[in-house]
C-alpha positions as CSV (number, residue, x, y, z in Angstrom):
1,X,4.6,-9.2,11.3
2,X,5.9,-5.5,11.0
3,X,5.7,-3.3,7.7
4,X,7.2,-0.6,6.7
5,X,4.6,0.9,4.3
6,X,5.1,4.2,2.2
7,X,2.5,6.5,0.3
8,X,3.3,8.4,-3.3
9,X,1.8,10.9,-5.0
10,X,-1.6,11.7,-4.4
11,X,-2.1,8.8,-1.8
12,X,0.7,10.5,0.1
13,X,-1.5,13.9,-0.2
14,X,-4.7,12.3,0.5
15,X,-3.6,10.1,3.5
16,X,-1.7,13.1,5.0
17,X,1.4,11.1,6.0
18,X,4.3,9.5,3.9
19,X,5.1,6.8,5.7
20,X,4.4,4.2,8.6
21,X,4.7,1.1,10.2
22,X,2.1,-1.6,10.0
23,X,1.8,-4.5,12.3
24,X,-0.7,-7.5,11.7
25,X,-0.7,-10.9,9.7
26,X,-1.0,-10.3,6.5
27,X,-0.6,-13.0,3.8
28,X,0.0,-10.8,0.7
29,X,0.0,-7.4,-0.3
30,X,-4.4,-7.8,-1.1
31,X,-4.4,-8.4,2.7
32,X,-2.5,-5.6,3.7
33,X,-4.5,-3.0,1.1
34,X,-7.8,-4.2,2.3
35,X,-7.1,-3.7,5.8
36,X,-5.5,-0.1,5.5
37,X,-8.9,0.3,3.1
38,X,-11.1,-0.9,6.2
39,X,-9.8,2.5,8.0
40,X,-12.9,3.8,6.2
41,X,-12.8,7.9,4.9
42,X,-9.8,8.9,3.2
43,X,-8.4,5.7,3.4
44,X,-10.8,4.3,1.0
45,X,-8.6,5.8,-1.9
46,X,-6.4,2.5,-1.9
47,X,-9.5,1.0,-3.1
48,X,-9.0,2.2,-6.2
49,X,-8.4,-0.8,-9.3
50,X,-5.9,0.6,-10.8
51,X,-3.9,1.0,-7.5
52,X,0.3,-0.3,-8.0
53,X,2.8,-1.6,-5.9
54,X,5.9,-2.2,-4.5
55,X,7.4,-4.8,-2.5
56,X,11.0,-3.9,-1.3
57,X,11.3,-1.5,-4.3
58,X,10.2,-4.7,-6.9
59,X,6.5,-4.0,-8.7
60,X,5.0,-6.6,-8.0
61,X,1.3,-7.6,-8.2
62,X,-1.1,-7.7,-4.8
63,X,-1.0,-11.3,-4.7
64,X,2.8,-10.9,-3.9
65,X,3.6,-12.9,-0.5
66,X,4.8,-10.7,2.7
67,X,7.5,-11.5,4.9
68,X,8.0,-10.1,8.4
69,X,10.0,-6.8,7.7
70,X,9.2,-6.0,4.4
71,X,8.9,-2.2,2.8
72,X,5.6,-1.7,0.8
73,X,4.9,1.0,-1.4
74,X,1.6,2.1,-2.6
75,X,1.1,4.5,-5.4
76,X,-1.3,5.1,-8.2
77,X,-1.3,4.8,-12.0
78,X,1.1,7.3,-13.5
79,X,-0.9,8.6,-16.7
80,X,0.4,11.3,-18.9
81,X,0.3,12.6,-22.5
């Protein structure tokens, strides 16, 4: 399976990159967080609870299903006040 998988806001910072292109088998979007999270360092920031995602531009939750050329976006919590 190939993914197209974008960063926002501070994950984009963080990570260093905006953007790429994932290839593996990866049952749901869970699968697919824990394996970029297993890149260890800075990568451990999609560890975070409170993470949100995107699905080809649907929120949707991590146990959301993958399909072979999906777009995946990761991004955290928006907070304000």
């Amino acid at each position: 399976m190939r993914l197209q998988v974008q960063y926002f806001s501070r994950y984009r910072e963080t990570l260093g990159c905006a953007s790429e292109v994932v290839e593996g088998d990866f049952a749901c979007l869970e699968h697919l967080r824990r394996h970029l999270a297993s890149r260890c360092g800075i990568w451990r920031v999609l560890d975070e609870p409170s993470l949100m995602c995107a699905r080809n531009q649907d929120m949707c939750g991590l146990d959301e299903a993958l399909d072979d050329g999906d777009e995946v976006a990761f991004f955290p919590t928006v907070t304000g006040g």
